[in-house]
C-alpha positions as CSV (number, residue, x, y, z in Angstrom):
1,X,9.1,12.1,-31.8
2,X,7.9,8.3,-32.0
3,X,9.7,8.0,-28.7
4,X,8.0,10.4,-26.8
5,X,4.1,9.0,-27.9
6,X,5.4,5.4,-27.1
7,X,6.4,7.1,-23.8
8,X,3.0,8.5,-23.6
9,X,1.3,5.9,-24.0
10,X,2.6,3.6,-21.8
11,X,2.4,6.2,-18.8
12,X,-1.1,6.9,-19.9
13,X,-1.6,3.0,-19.4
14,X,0.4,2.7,-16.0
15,X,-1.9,5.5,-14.8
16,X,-5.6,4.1,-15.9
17,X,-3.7,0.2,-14.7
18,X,-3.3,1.9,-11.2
19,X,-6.7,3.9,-11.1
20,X,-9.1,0.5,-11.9
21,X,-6.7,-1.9,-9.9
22,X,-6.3,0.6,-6.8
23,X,-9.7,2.1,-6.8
24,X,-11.3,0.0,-4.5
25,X,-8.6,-0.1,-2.0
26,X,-8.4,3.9,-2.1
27,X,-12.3,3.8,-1.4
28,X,-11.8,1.4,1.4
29,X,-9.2,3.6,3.3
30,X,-7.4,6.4,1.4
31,X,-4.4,7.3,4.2
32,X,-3.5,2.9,4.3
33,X,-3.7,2.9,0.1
34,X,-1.2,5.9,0.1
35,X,1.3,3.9,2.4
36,X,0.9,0.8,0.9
37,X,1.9,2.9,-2.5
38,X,4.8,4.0,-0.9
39,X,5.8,0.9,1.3
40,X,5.3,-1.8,-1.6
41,X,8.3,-0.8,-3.6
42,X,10.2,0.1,-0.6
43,X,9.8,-2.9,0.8
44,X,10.5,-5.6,-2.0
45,X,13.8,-3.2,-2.7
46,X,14.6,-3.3,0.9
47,X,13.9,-7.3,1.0
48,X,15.9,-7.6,-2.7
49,X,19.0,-6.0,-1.1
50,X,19.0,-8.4,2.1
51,X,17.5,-6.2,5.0
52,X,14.4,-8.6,6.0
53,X,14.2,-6.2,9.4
54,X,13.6,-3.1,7.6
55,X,11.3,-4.4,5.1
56,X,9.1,-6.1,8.0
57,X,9.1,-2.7,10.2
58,X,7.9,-1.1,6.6
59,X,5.1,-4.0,5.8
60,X,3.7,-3.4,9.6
61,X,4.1,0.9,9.2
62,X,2.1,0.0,5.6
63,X,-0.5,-1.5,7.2
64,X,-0.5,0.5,10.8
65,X,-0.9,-3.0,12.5
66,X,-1.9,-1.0,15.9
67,X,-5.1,0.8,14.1
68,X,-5.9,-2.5,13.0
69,X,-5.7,-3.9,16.8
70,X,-7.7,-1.8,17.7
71,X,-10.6,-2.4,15.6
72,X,-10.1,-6.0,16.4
73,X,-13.3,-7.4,18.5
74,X,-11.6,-9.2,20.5
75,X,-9.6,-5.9,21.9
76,X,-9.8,-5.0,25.5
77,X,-10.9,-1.4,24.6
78,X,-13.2,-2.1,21.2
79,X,-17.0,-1.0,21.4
80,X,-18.4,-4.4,19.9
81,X,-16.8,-6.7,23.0
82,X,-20.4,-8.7,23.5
């Protein structure tokens, strides 16, 4: 019985750790915080077992490099070229 409150508590803890430290970065852009959830422990698995390649074409699918490009000023096709 003592197990299974220690075990609740600690998942209670991981869960109000990941709402206060995530919580801003969910705000900022909800669909990018659910990949970087899923491609962070992908990614340093993938890297721990030797496949640099894989864990790069992860880190750039985590953070969807091409959406970012495209915001990017200096981008042939962005609205704020001045």
């Amino acid at each position: 019985m003592t197990k299974i409150i220690i075990i609740s508590i600690l998942v209670i803890l991981f869960a109000g750790f990941l709402y206060w430290a995530y919580l801003p970065d969910y705000r900022r852009n909800p669909k990018e915080f659910w990949r970087t959830l899923i491609g962070m422990p992908l990614g340093m698995l993938l890297g721990g077992l030797g496949y640099p390649s894989l864990n790069d074409k992860l880190k750039k699918w985590a953070t969807d490099d091409k959406m970012k490009n495209k915001n990017d000023p200096t981008h042939s096709n962005s609205k704020n070229n001045f």
